[in-house]
C-alpha positions in Angstrom: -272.6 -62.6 -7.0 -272.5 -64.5 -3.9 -275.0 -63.8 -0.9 -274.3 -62.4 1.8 -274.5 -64.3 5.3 -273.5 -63.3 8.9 -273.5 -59.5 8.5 -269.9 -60.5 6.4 -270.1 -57.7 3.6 -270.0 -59.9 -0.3 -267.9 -58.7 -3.1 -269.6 -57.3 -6.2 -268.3 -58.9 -9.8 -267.6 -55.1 -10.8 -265.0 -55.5 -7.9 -267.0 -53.4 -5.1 -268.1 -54.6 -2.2 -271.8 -54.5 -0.7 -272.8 -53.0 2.6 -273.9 -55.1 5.2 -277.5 -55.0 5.4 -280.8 -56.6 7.9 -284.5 -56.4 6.1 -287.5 -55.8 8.4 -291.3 -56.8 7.4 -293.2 -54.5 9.5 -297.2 -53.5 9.6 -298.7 -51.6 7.2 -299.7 -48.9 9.6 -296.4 -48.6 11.4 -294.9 -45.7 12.1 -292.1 -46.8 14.8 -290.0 -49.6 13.4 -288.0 -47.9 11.0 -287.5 -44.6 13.3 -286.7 -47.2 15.9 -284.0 -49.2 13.5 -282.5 -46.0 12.0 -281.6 -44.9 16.0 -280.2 -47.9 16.6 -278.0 -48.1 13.4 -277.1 -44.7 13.8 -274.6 -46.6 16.5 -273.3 -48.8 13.5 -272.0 -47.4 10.8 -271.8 -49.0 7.7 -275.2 -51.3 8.0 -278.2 -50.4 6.0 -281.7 -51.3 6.6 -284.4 -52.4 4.2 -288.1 -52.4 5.1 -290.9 -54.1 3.5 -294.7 -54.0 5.0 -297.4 -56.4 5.1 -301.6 -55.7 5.2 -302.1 -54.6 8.7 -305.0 -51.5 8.8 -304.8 -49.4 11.8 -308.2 -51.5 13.0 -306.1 -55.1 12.5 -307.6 -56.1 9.1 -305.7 -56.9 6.7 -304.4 -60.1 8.4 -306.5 -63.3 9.9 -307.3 -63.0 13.5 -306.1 -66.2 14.8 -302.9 -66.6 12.3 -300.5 -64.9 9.8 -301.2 -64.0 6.4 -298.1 -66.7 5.3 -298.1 -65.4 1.3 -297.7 -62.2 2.4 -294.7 -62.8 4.4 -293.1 -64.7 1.8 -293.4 -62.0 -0.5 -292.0 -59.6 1.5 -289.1 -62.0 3.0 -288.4 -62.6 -1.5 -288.1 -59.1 -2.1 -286.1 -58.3 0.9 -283.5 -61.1 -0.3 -283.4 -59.2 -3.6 -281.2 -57.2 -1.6 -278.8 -59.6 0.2 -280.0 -58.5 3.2 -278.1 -60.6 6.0 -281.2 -61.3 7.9 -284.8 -61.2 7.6 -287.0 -60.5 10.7 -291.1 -59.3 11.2 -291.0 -56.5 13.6 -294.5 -57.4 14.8 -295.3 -58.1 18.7 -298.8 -60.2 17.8 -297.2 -63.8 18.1 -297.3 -63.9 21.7 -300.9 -63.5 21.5 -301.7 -66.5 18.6 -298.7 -68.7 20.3 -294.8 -68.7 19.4 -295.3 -71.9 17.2 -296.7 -69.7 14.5 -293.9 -67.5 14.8 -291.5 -70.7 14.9 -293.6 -71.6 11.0 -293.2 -68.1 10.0 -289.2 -68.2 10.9 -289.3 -70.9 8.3 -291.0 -69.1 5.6 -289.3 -66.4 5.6 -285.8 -67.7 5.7 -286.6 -70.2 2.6 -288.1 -67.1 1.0 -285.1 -64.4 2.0 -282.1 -67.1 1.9 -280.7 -65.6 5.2 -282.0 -66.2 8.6 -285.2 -64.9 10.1 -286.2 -63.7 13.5 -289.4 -62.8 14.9 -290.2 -60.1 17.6 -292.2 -62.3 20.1 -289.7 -65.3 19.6 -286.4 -62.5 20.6 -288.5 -61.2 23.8 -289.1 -64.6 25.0 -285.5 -65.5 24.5 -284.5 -62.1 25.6 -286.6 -62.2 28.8 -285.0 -65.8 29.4 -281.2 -64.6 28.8 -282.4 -61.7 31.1 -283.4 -64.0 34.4 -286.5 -62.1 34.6 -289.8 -64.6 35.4 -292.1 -61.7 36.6 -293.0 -59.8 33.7 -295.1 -56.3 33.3 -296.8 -55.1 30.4 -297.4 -51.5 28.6 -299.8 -52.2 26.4 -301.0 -49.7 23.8 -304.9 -50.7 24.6 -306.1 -52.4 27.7 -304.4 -53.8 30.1 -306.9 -57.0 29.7 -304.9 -57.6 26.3 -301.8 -58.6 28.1 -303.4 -61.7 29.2 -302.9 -63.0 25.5 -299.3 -62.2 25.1 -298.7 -63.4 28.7 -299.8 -66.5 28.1 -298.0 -66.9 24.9 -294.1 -66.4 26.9 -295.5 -68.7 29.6 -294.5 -71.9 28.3 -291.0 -70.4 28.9 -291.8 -70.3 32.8 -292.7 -66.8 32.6 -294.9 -65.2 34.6 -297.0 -61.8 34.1 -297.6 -60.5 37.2 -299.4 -56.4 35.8 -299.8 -54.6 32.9 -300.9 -51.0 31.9 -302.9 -50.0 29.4 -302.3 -46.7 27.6 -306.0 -46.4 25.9 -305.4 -46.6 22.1 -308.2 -46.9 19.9 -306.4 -48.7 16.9 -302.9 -49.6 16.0 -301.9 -46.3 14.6 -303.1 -44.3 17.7 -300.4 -46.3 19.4 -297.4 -44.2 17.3 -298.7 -40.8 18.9 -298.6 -41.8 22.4 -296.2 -39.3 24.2 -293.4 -41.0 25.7 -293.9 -39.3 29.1 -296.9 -41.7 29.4 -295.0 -44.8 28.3 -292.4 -43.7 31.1 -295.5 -43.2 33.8 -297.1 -46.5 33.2 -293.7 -48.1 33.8 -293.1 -46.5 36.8 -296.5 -47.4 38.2 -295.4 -51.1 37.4 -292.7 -50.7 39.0 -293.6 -49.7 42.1 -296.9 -51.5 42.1 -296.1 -55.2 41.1 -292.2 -55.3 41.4 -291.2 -57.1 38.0 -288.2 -58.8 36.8 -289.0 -56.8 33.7 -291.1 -54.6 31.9 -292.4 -55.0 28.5 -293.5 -51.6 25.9 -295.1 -54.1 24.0 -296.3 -52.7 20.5 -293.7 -51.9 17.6 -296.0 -49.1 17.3 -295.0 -47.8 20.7 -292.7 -45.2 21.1 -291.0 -47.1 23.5 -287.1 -46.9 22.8 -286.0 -43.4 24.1 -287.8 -44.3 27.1 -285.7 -47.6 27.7 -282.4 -46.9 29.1 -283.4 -44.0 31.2 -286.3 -46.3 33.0 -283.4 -48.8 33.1 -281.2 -46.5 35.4 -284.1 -45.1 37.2 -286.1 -48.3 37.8 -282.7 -51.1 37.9 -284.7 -53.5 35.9 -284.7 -54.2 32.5 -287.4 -52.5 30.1 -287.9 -54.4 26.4 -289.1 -52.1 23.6 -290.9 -53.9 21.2 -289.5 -52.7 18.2 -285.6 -52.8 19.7 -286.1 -56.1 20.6 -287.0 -56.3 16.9 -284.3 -54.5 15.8 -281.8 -56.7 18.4 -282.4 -59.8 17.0 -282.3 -59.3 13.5 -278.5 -57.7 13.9 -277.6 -60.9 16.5 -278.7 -63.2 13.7 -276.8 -61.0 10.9 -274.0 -61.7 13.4 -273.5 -57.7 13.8 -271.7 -57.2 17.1 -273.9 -55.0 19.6 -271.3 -53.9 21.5 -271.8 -50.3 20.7 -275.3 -50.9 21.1 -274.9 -51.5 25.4 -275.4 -47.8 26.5 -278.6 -48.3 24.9 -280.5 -51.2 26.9 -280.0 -53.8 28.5 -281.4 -56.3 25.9 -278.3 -55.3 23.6 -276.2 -57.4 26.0 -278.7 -60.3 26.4 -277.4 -62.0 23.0 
């Protein structure tokens, strides 16, 4: 049996042939990556995804404050490639905050474990937000607007600037999955108007964020990243799965 690569479906020894499929590592206490993915691939038929989580409690625990649990990746990256999955990615915004260069080791580590490539969701909105133009950046953050600073400061080496953020009051990172949309779309209106981005970031992959993308895209005329598209965007780029379906749906589906 030969693996698959570059979202190229492999043929089977019994003579059938495999659907193409893209493997996500997501939180523990997610509840938006996969209903985010399965919208998205509802645009492209005949690609399957496969999820695997890591430790992450609603509180954080589960996972070291200033790094990544690596074996835990690599396990989940393993048992993803036990599927042929055409790419590998973690669906997980925290890498801005501890600095892309863990994400850049993680990359690594997964790919060796998976045998496919392996994306990150940090590392795809700082390439996205480059590909994009945009140098003024806005947060919605699921917690306090304070907690941007972090993030911002881990897409600055790119040049990029955050210049407001909102915070939408969660508790923990499970509240963030019952936040109504109508307040994601509120706080990136008040952005808007307030601090004139190049951009605005939903950024949690716990965030209902991705119905609320391409309608703030038309109203506002700026590009708005959900966290868990951006995600789901850069696993199908590196499974070389064309996006052009995808392009009624946001912006960032043409940034590749």
């Amino acid at each position: 049996m030969r693996r698959l690569r570059h979202g190229r479906p492999h043929r089977l020894d019994n003579g059938g042939v495999m659907r193409t499929a893209i493997g996500t590592i997501l939180p523990s206490s997610n509840r938006v990556v996969e209903r985010t993915t399965a919208a998205i691939l509802a645009h492209l038929p005949g690609v399957d995804a496969c999820y695997a989580r890591i430790r992450y409690a609603p509180d954080g625990s589960g996972q070291p404050a200033d790094a990544y649990d690596a074996d835990s990746y690599v396990e989940a990256a393993a048992l993803l490639g036990h599927a042929r999955v055409a790419a590998v990615g973690w669906n997980g915004s925290r890498g801005a905050a501890l600095g892309l260069d863990h994400d850049r080791a993680l990359v690594g580590l997964m790919a060796r474990a998976a045998g496919c490539p392996a994306v990150t969701t940090a590392l795809a909105a700082a390439t996205t937000v480059g590909r994009l133009g945009a140098r003024r950046i806005a947060f919605v953050m699921p917690g306090e607007a304070a907690d941007a600073g972090a993030h911002g400061a881990g897409l600055a080496p790119g040049g990029i600037e955050t210049v407001a953020a909102r915070g939408l009051g969660c508790t923990d990172n499970l509240a963030a999955a019952a936040v109504p949309v109508a307040e994601i779309i509120a706080a990136a209106r008040a952005l808007a108007a307030e601090a004139r981005p190049d951009a605005i970031l939903v950024w949690s992959t716990n965030l209902p964020g991705f119905d609320a993308m391409a309608p703030l895209e038309a109203e506002l005329g700026i590009p708005v990243l959900d966290s868990a598209a951006l995600g789901v965007a850069a696993l199908l780029a590196a499974a070389g799965i064309p996006a052009a379906p995808l392009a009624p749906l946001g912006r960032l589906f043409a940034a590749r």
